[in-house]
C-alpha positions as CSV (number, residue, x, y, z in Angstrom):
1,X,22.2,117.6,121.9
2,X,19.5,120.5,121.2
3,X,19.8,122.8,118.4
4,X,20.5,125.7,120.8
5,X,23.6,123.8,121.5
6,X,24.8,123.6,118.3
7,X,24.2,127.0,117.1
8,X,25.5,128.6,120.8
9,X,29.1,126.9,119.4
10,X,28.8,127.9,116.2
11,X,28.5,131.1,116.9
12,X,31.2,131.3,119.5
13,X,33.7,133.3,118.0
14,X,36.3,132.5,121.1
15,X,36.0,129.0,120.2
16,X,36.4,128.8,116.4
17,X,39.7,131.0,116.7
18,X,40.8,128.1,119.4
19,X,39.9,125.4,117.3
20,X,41.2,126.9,114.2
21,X,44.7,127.7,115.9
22,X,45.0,124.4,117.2
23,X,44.2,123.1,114.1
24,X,47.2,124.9,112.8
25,X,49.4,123.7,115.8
26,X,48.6,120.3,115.1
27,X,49.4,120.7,111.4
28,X,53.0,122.7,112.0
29,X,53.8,120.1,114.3
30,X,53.3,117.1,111.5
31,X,55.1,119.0,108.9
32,X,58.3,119.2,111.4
33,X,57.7,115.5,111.9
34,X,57.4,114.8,108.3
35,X,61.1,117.2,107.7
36,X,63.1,115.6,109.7
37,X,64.3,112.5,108.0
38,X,63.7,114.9,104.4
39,X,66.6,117.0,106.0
40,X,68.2,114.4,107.7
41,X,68.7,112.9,104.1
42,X,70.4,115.0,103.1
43,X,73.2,115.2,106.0
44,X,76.4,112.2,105.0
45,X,75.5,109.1,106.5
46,X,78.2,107.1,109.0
47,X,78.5,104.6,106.8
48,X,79.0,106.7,103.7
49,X,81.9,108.2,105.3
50,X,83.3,104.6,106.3
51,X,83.2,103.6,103.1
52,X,85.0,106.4,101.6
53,X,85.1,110.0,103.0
54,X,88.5,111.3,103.3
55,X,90.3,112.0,106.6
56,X,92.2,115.4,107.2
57,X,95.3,115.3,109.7
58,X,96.8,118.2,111.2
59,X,100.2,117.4,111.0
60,X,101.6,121.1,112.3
61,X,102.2,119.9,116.6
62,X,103.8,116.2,115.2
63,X,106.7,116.6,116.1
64,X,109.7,114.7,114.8
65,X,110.5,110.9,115.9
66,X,106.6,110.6,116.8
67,X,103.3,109.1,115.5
68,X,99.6,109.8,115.4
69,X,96.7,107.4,114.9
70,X,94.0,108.1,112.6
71,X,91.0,105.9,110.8
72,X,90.2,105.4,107.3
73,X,87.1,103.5,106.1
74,X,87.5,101.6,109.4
75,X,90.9,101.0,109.1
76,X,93.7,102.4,111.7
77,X,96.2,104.4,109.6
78,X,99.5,105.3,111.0
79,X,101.6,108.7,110.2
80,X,105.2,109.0,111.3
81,X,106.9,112.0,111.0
82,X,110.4,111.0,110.6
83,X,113.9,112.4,111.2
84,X,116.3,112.7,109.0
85,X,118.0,110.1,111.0
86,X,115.6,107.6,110.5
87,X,115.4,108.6,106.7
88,X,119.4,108.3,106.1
89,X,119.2,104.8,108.2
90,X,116.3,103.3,105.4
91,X,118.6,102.0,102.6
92,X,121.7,100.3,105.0
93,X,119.3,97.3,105.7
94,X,118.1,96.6,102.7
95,X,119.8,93.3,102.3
96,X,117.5,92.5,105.6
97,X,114.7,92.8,103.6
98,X,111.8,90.5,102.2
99,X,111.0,93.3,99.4
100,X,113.5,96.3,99.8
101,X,111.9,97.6,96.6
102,X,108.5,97.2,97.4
103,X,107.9,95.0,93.7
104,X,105.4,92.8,95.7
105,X,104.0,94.5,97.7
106,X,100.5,97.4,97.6
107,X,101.1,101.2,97.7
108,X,100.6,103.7,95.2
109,X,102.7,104.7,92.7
110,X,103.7,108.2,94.3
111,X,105.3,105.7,97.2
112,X,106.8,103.2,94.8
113,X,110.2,104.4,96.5
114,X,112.8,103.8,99.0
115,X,111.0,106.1,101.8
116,X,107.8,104.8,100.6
117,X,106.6,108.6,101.3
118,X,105.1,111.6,99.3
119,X,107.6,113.3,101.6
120,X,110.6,111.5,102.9
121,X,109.4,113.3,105.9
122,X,106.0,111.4,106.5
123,X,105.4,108.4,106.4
124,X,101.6,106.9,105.6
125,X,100.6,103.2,106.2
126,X,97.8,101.0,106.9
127,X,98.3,99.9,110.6
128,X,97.7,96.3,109.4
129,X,100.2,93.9,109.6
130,X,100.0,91.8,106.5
131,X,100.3,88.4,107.8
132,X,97.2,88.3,110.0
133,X,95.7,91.7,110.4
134,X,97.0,92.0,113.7
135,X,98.5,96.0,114.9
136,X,102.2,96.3,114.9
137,X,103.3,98.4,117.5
138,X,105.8,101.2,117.2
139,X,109.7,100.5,118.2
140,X,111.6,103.6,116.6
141,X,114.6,103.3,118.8
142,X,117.4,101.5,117.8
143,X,118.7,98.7,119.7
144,X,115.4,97.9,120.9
145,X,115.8,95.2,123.4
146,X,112.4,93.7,122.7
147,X,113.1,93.6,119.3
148,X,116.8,92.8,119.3
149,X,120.1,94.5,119.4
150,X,120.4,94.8,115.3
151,X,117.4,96.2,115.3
152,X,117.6,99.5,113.3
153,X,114.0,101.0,114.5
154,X,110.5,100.5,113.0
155,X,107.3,98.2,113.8
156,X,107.4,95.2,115.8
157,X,103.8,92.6,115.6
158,X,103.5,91.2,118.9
159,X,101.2,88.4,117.8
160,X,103.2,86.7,115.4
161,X,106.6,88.1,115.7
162,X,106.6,90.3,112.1
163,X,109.1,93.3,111.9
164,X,108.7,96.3,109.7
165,X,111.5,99.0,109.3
166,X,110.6,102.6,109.3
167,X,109.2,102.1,106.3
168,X,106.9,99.6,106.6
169,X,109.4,97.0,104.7
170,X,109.2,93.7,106.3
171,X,112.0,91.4,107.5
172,X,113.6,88.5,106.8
173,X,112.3,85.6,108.8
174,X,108.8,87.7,109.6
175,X,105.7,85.7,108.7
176,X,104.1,88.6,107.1
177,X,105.2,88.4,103.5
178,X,104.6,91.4,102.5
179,X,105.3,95.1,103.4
180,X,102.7,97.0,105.0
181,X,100.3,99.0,102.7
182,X,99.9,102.6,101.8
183,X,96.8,104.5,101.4
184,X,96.3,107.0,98.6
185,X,96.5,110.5,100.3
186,X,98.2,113.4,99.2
187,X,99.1,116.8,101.1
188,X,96.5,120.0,100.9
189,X,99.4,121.9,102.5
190,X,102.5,121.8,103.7
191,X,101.2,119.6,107.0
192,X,97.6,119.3,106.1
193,X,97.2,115.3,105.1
194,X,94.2,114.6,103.0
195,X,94.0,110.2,103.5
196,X,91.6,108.6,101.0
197,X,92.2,111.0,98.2
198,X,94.6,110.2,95.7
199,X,97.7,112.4,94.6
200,X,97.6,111.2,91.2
201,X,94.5,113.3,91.0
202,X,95.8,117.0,91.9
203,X,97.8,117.1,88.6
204,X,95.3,116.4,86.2
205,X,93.0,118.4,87.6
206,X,96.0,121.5,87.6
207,X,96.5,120.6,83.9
208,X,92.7,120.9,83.1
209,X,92.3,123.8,84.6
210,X,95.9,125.2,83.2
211,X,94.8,123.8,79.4
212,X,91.6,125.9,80.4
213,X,92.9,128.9,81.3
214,X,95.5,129.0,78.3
215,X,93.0,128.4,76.1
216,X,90.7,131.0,77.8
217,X,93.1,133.9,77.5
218,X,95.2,132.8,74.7
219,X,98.4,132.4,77.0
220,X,100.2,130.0,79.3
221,X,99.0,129.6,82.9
């Protein structure tokens, strides 16, 4: 290439400002490359959320006698909203039971009682069965015939024959020895159901901040 080339494009003023805002095209386009994983780090993975991210339910349209399905790390979790029906029936079949008082079996404290609820209203549970991991399904009315005529409502396993009340206490004669389990949770609101954070956390936190505030203003909360 001859010198007059050379000096007729570098002195081409039309093509330095291409070349120049091509250059700069180029070099936009690699530092949008280069951001997106950056900002994409900073977003909550799937699997962090698996492995621990709480789950909100909506329990305002639930209405009474049904159930809704949700997941937890993975897991299926199961929330009835009971009647008072079904709540009055709980403690007349206790003698049916493998653990009526839920000594041997997992659920938090909060639950440690004969509704096995935060609210006598709701009920929480893993929709394990404890035998074999198998997903009992839901038989709320009485008198069942596929679960028998004694039957007083709950969760019947169709794999292995285990029966749950509406509790998730486990019969006599089920191979599941166990009651199903309870996952922490606690409510936000009246019907907003927080599963994967534990209750026993909301009052400590209220009495920091009370033991704050007292001390802050010199009075009671």
């Amino acid at each position: 290439m001859s010198d007059d080339v050379l000096n007729a494009q570098d002195t081409d003023p039309s093509r330095r400002k291409f070349l120049t805002a091509a250059t700069a095209a180029v070099g936009a386009v690699g530092v949008v490359f280069a951001a997106v994983p950056f900002v994409a780090s900073w977003k909550p993975s799937e699997r962090a959320r698996a492995l621990g991210a709480p789950t909100e339910i909506d329990l305002s349209k639930l209405e009474p006698g049904q159930m809704v399905v949700s997941t937890w790390r993975r897991q299926p979790i199961y929330v009835v909203r009971r009647t008072p029906e079904m709540v009055a029936a709980l403690p007349k079949h206790d003698a049916q039971l493998k653990d009526p008082k839920s000594a041997e079996s997992e659920q938090p404290d909060y639950a440690k009682n004969e509704a096995r609820s935060l609210k006598s209203e709701f009920l929480v549970l893993y929709a394990t069965c404890t035998h074999l991991g198998c997903l009992p399904k839901q038989h709320f009315t009485p008198g069942d015939p596929v679960v028998g005529a004694d039957w007083p409502g709950g969760f019947f396993c169709p794999c292995h024959g285990s029966r749950f009340d509406l509790a998730g206490r486990v019969f006599n004669g089920s191979p599941a020895s166990t009651n199903l389990r309870i996952p922490p949770h606690r409510f936000e609101q009246e019907t907003l159901l927080m599963i994967g954070v534990d209750t026993a956390a909301a009052p400590a936190a209220a009495a920091n901040a009370s033991g704050s505030h007292s001390h802050g203003s010199g009075g009671a909360a």
